[in-house]
N, C-alpha and C positions, 0 to 999 in steps of 0.2 A: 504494500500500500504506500502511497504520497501521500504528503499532503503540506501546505502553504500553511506559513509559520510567523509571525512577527519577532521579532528579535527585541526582548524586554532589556536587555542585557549580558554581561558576557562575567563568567570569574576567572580571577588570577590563575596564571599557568603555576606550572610546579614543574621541576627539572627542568630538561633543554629546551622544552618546547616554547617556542615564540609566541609573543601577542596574547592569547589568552587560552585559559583550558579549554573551557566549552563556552556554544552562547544561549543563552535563556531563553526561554520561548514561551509565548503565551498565542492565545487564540481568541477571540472574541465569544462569550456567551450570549446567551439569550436577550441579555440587556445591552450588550454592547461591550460590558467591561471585559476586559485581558485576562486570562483566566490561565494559570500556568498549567503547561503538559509538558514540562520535563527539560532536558538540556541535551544539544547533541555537541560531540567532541569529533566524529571519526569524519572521514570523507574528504578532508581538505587537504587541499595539495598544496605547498610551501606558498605559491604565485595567490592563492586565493586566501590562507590566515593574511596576508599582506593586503589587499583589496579589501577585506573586508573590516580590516582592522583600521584601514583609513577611513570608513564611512562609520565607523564604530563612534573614533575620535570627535566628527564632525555631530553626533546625534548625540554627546553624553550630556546627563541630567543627575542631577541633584536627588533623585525621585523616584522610585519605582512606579512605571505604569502599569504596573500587575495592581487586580481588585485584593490580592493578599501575598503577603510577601513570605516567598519559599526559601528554607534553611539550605546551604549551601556548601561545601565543604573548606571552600576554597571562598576571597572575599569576594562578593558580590560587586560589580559596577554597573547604574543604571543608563538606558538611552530611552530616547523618545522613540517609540516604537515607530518609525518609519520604513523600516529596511525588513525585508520577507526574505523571508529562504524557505527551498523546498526539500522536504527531508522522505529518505524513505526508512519506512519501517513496519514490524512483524506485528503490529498490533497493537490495542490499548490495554493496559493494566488495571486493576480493580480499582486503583484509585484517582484515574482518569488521565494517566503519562503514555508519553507515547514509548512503545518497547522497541527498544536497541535501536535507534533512530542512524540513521546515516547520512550527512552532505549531501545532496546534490547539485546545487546550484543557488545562486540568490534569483529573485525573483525580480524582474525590472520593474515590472507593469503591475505591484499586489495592490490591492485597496480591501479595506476592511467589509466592504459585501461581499467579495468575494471566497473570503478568508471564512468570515459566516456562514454565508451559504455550505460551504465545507462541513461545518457546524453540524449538519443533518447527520453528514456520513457516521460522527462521532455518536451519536444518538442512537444511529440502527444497529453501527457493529456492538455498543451498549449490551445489548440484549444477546451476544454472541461471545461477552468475554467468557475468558476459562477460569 
């Protein structure tokens, strides 16, 4: 499964790895507000933690635009959710994250109807977690 993601924010790397461990994701619910489903780390290719870590820089905020703010291993840094990426992965978990999420791409063209409407899919696989 894909699925289009907003980037709430990203946490500190740990070891060699450059610009940041994972980035934060949230999705829009039923009201509107950002609703967190988890963090992806894997997928990114050297050229791409770099691209994305410039638009990262250009969107930080004081603030998290999640409706509740998720525990983190690693510090937390917040952005304005502007910036979409599309991730793939094996499913939802019982507690509404997305399972083993993977990079594919940033999303040039996302707006938050679109991201919602998505929303739906989240609701029928619902009924289908294990």
């Amino acid at each position: 499964m894909t699925h289009t993601c907003f980037v709430c924010g990203w946490s500190e790397p740990r070891g060699s790895r450059p610009f940041f461990a994972a980035l934060l994701l949230g999705i829009p619910d039923e009201q509107g507000e950002l609703r967190y489903v988890g963090r992806v780390a894997s997928g990114f290719t050297d050229a791409q933690l770099g691209l994305v870590w410039k638009q990262l820089q250009a969107l930080k905020s004081r603030t998290s635009p999640l409706a509740v703010i998720p525990e983190t291993k690693e510090r937390a840094h917040w952005v304005k959710p502007k910036l979409a990426v599309r991730v793939q992965f094996s499913g939802w978990t019982k507690d509404g994250r997305l399972r083993r999420p993977v990079f594919e791409g940033l999303e040039i063209d996302a707006r938050r109807e679109r991201a919602h409407k998505e929303r739906s899919a989240i609701a029928a696989d619902a009924t289908r977690r294990d």
